[in-house]
TORKOL-4160 file (C-alpha; in steps of 0.2 Angstrom, whole numbers, padded with zeros to 4 digits, m for minus):
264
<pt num="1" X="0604" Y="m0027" Z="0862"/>
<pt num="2" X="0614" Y="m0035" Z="0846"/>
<pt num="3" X="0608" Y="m0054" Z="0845"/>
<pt num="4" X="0624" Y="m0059" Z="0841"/>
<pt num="5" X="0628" Y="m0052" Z="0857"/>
<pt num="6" X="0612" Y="m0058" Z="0866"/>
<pt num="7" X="0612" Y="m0075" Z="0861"/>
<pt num="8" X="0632" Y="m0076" Z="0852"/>
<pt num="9" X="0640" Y="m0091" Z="0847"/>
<pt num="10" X="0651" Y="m0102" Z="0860"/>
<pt num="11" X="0667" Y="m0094" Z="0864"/>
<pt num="12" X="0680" Y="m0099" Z="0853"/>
<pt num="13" X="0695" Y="m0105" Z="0862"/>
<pt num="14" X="0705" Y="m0087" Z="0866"/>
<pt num="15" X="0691" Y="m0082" Z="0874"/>
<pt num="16" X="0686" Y="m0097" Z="0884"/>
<pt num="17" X="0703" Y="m0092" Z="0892"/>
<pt num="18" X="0693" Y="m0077" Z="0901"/>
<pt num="19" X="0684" Y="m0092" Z="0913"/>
<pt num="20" X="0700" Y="m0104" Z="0915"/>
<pt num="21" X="0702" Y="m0096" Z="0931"/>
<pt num="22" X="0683" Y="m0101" Z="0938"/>
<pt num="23" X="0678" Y="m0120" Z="0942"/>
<pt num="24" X="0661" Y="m0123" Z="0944"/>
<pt num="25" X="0659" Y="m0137" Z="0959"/>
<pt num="26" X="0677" Y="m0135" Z="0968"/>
<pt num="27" X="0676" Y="m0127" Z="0987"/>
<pt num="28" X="0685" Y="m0113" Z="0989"/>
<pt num="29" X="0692" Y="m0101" Z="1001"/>
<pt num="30" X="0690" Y="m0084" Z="1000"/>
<pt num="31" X="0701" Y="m0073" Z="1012"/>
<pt num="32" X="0692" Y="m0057" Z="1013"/>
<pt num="33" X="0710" Y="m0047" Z="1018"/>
<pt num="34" X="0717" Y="m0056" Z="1001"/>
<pt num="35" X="0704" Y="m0052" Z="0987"/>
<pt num="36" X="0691" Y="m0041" Z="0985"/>
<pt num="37" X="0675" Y="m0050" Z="0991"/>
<pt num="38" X="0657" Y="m0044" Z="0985"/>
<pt num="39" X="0646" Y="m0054" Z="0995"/>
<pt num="40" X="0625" Y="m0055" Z="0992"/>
<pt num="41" X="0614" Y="m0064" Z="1005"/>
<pt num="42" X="0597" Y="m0053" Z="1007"/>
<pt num="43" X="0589" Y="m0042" Z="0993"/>
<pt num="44" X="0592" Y="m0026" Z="1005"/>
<pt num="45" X="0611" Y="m0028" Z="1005"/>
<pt num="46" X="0620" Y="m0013" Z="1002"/>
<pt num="47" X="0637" Y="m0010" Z="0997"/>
<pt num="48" X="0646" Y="0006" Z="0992"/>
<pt num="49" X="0627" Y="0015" Z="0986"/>
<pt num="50" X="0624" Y="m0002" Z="0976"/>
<pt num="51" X="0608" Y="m0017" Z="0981"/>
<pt num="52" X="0617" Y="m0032" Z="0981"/>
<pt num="53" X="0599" Y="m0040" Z="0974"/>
<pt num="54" X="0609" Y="m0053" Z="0965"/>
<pt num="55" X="0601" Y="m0068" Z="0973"/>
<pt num="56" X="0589" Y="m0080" Z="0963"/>
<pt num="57" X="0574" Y="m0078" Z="0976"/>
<pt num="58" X="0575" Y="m0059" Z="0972"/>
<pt num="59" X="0561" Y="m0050" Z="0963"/>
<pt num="60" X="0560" Y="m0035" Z="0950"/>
<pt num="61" X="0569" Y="m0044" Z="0939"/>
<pt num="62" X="0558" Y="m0053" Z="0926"/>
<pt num="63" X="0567" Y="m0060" Z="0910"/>
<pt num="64" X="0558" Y="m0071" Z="0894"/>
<pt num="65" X="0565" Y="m0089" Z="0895"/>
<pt num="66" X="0561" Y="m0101" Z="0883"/>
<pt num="67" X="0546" Y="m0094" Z="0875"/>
<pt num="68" X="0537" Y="m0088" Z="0894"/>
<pt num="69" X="0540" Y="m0075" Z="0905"/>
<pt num="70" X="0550" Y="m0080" Z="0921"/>
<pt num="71" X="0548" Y="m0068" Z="0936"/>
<pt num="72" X="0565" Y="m0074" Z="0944"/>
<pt num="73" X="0578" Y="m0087" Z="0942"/>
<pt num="74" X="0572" Y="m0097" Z="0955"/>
<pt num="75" X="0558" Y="m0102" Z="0946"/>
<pt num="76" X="0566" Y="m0103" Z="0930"/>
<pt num="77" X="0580" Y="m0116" Z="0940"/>
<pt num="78" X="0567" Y="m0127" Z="0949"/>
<pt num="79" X="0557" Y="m0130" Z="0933"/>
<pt num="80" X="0572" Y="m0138" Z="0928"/>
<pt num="81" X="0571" Y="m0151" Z="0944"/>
<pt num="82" X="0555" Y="m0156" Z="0938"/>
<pt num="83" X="0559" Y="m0157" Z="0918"/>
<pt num="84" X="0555" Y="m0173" Z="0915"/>
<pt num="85" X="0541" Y="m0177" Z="0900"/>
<pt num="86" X="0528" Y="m0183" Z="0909"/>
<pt num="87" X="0509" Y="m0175" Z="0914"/>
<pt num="88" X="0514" Y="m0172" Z="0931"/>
<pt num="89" X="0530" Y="m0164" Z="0931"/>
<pt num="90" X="0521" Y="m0151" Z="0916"/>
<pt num="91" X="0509" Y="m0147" Z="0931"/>
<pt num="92" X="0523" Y="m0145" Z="0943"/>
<pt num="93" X="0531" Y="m0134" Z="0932"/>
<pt num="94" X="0516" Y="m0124" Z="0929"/>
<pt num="95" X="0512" Y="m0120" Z="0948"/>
<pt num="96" X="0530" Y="m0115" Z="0950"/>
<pt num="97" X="0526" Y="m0102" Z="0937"/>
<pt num="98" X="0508" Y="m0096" Z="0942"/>
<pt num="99" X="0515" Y="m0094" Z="0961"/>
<pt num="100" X="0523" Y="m0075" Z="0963"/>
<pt num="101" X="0532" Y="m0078" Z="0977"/>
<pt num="102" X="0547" Y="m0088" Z="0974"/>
<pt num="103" X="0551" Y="m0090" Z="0992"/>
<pt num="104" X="0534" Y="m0102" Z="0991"/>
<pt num="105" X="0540" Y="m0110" Z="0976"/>
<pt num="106" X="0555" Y="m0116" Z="0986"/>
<pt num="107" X="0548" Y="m0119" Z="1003"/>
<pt num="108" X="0532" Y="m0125" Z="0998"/>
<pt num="109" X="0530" Y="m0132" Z="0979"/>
<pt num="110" X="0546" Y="m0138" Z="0975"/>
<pt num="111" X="0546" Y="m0148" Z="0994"/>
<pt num="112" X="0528" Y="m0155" Z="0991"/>
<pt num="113" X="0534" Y="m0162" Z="0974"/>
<pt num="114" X="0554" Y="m0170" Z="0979"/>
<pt num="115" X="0549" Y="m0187" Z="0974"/>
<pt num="116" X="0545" Y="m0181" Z="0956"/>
<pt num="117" X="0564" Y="m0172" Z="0954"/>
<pt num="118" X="0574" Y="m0180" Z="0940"/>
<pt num="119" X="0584" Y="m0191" Z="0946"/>
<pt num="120" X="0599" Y="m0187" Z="0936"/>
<pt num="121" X="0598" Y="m0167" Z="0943"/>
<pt num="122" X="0614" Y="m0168" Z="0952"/>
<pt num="123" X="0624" Y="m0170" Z="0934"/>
<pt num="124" X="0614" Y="m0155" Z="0927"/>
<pt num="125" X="0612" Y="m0143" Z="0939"/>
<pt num="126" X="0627" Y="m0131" Z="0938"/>
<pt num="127" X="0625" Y="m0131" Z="0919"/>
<pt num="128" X="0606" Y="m0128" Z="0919"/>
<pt num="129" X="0609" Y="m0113" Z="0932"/>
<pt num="130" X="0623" Y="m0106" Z="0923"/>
<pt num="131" X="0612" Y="m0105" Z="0907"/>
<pt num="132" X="0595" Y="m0098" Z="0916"/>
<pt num="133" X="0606" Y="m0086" Z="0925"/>
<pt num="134" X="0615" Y="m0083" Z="0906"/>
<pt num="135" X="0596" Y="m0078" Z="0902"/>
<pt num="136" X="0592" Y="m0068" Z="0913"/>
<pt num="137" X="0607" Y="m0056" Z="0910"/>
<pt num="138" X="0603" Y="m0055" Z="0893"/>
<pt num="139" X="0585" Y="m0054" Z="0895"/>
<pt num="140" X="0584" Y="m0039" Z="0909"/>
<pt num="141" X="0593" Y="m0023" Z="0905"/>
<pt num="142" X="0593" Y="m0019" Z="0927"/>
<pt num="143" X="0599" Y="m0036" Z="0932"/>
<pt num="144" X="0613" Y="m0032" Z="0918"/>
<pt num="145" X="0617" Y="m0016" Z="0924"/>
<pt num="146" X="0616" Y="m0022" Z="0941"/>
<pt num="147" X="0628" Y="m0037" Z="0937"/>
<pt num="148" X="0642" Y="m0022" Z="0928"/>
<pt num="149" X="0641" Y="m0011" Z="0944"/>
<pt num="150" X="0651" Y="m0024" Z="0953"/>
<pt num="151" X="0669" Y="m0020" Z="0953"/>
<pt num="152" X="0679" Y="m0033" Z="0938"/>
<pt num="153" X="0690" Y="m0036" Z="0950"/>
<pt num="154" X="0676" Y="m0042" Z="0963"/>
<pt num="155" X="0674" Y="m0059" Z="0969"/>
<pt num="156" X="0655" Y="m0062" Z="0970"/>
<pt num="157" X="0648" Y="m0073" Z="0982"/>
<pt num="158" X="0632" Y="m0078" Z="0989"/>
<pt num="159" X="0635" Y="m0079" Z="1007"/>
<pt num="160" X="0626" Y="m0094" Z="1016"/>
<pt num="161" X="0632" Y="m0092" Z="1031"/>
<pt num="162" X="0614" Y="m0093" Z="1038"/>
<pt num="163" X="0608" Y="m0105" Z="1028"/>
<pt num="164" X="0608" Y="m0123" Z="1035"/>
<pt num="165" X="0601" Y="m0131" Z="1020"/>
<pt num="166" X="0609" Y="m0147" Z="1011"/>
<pt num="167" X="0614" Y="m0133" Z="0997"/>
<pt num="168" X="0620" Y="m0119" Z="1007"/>
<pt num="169" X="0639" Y="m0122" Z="1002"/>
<pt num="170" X="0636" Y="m0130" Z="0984"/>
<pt num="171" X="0629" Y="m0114" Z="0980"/>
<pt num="172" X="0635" Y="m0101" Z="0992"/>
<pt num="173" X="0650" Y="m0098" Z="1004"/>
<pt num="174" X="0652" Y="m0098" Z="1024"/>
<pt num="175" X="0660" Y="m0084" Z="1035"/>
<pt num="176" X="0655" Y="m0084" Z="1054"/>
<pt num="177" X="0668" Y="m0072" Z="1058"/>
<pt num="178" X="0660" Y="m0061" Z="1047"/>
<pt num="179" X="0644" Y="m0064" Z="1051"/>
<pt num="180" X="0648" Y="m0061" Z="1070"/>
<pt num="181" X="0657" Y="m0043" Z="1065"/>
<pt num="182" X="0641" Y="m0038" Z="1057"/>
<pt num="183" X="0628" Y="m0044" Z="1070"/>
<pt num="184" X="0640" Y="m0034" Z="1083"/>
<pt num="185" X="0638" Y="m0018" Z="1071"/>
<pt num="186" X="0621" Y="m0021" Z="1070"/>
<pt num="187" X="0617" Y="m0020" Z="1088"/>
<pt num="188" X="0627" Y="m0003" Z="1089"/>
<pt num="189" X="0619" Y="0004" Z="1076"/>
<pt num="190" X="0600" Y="0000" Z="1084"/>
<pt num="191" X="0608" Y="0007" Z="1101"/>
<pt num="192" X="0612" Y="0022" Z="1093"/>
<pt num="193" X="0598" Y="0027" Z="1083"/>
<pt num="194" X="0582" Y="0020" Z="1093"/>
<pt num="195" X="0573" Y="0034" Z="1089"/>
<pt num="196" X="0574" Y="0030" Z="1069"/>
<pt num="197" X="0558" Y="0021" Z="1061"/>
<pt num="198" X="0560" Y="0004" Z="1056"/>
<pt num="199" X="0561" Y="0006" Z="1036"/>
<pt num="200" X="0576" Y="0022" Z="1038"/>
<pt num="201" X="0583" Y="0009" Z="1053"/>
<pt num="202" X="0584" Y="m0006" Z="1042"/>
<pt num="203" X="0594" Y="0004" Z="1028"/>
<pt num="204" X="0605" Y="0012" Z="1039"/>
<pt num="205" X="0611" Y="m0005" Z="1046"/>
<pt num="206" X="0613" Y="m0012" Z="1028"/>
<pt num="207" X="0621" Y="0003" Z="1023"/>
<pt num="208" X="0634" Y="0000" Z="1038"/>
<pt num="209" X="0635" Y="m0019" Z="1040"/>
<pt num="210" X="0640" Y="m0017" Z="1021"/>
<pt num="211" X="0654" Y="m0006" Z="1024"/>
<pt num="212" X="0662" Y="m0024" Z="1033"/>
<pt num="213" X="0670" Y="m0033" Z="1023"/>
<pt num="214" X="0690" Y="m0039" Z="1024"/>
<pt num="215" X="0685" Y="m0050" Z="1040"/>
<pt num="216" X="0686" Y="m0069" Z="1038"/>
<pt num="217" X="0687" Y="m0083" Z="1025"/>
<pt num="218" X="0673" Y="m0087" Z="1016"/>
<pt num="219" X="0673" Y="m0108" Z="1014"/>
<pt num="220" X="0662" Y="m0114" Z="0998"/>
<pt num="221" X="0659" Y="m0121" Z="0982"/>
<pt num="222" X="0649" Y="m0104" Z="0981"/>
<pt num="223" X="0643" Y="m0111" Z="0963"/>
<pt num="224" X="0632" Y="m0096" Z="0960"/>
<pt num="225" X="0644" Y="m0082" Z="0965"/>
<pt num="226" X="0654" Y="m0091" Z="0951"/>
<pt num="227" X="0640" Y="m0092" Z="0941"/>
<pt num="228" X="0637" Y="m0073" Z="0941"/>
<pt num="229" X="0657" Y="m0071" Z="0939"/>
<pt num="230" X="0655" Y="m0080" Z="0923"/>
<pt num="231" X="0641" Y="m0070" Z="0915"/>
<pt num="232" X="0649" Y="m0053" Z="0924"/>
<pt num="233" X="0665" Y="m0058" Z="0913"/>
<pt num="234" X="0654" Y="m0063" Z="0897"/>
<pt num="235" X="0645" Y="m0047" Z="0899"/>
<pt num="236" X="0659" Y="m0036" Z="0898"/>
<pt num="237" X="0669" Y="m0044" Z="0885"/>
<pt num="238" X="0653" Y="m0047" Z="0872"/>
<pt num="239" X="0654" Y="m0066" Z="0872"/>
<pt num="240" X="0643" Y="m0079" Z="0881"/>
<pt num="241" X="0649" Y="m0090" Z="0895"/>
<pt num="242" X="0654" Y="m0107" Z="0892"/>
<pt num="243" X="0638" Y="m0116" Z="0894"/>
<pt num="244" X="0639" Y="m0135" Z="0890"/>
<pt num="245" X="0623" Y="m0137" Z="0878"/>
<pt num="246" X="0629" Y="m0153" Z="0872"/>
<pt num="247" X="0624" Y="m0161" Z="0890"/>
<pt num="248" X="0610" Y="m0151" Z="0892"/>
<pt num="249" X="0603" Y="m0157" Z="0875"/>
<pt num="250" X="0607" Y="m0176" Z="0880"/>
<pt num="251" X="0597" Y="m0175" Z="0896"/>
<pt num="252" X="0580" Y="m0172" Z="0888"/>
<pt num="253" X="0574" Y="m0155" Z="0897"/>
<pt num="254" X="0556" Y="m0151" Z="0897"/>
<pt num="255" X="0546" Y="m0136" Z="0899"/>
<pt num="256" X="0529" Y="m0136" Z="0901"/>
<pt num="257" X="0528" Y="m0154" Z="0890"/>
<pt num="258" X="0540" Y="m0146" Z="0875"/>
<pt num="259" X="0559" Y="m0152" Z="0877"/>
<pt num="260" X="0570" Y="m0137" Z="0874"/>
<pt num="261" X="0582" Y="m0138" Z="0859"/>
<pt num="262" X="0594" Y="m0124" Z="0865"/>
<pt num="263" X="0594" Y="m0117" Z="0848"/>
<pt num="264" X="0586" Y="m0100" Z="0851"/>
């Protein structure tokens, strides 16, 4: 890919127009029966023939980041809660990237270490994951092809309906009536094909769960299915999103004991 394009200089003004429409840290409500809502919560969703495996816990989609080799954007993301410059937090940073599964990096590192998060993570967050998500466009031709086989018109969001952690609605959205629509469908589909084996079983009832969708509101900041939005819009039009470097080189972000210039 052109560098220009890879790594192209901040939108001018015209173009930051493209994201006017796309606030980063407002709820929402998404009505499912007005706009055309691409939800993702599992790597096995499927919806019209295409994996929704859009979600930063999924794998298969490795991408270089600063100088290393990131094998998701989970990992890539939590670094960033521990990029402070001090010995610890490099050794933090390190078992989050020697550990394959990023489910563990979450669950397990990340939890064993929440006294050593920067304190100031709340202002830097949403900026840090728009630009490690920015990367990872850029940096993997399958998650960027991935990304353009959603519809333009789509609005992506990471559905948290059963997630009950303190960040299920900063970066995802709600819909229980959804979710209810789909369990129902579910427990026909299992009914109706007993005989099936469990791997052809599990794909049919992605395949027709993910043919549900105009049911509900989906209720949210649902910061990463913007997130994606931005980078989707970027992609198409050859310019990059509009990532605030300016705060993200006042903050003083360290990888692995080196503090990250954003001039790459």
């Amino acid at each position: 890919m052109d560098k220009n394009f890879m790594y192209g200089n901040c939108p001018t003004s015209t173009q930051t127009l493209l994201f006017n429409e796309i606030i980063l840290g407002r709820t929402e409500v998404y009505d499912t029966t007005k706009h055309n809502c691409w939800a993702f919560c599992k790597s096995t969703d499927i919806r019209n023939g295409i994996t929704l495996s859009l979600g930063n816990l999924c794998g298969g989609y490795p991408f270089p980041f600063c100088g290393h080799i990131f094998r998701s954007s989970e990992c890539a993301y939590l670094c960033g809660e521990f990029s402070l410059d001090a010995p610890l937090n490099k050794v933090i940073q390190q078992n989050l990237m020697d550990e394959p599964n990023a489910f563990v990096q979450k669950k397990v590192i990340k939890k064993a270490n929440m006294e050593h998060v920067r304190q100031d993570w709340a202002e830097i967050r949403l900026q840090w994951m728009l630009y490690v998500v920015w990367c990872k466009c850029i940096g993997n031709l399958e998650f960027r092809e991935l990304l353009l086989s959603v519809p333009s018109d789509a609005v992506i969001i990471e559905d948290s309906t059963n997630n009950h952690g303190a960040t299920a609605t900063l970066w995802g959205a709600k819909n229980k009536e959804l979710k209810r629509c789909r369990w129902e469908k579910k427990k026909e589909v299992c009914a109706q094909h007993q005989g099936l084996k469990k791997n052809a079983l599990k794909l049919l009832v992605s395949e027709e769960c993910g043919k549900i969708n105009n049911v509900g509101c989906f209720i949210g900041e649902n910061n990463l299915g913007k997130i994606l939005k931005m980078c989707q819009i970027a992609l198409i039009h050859h310019v990059s999103p509009p990532i605030d470097y300016a705060l993200l080189k006042e903050k003083k972000i360290y990888l692995l004991g080196k503090v990250l210039t954003f001039n790459e």
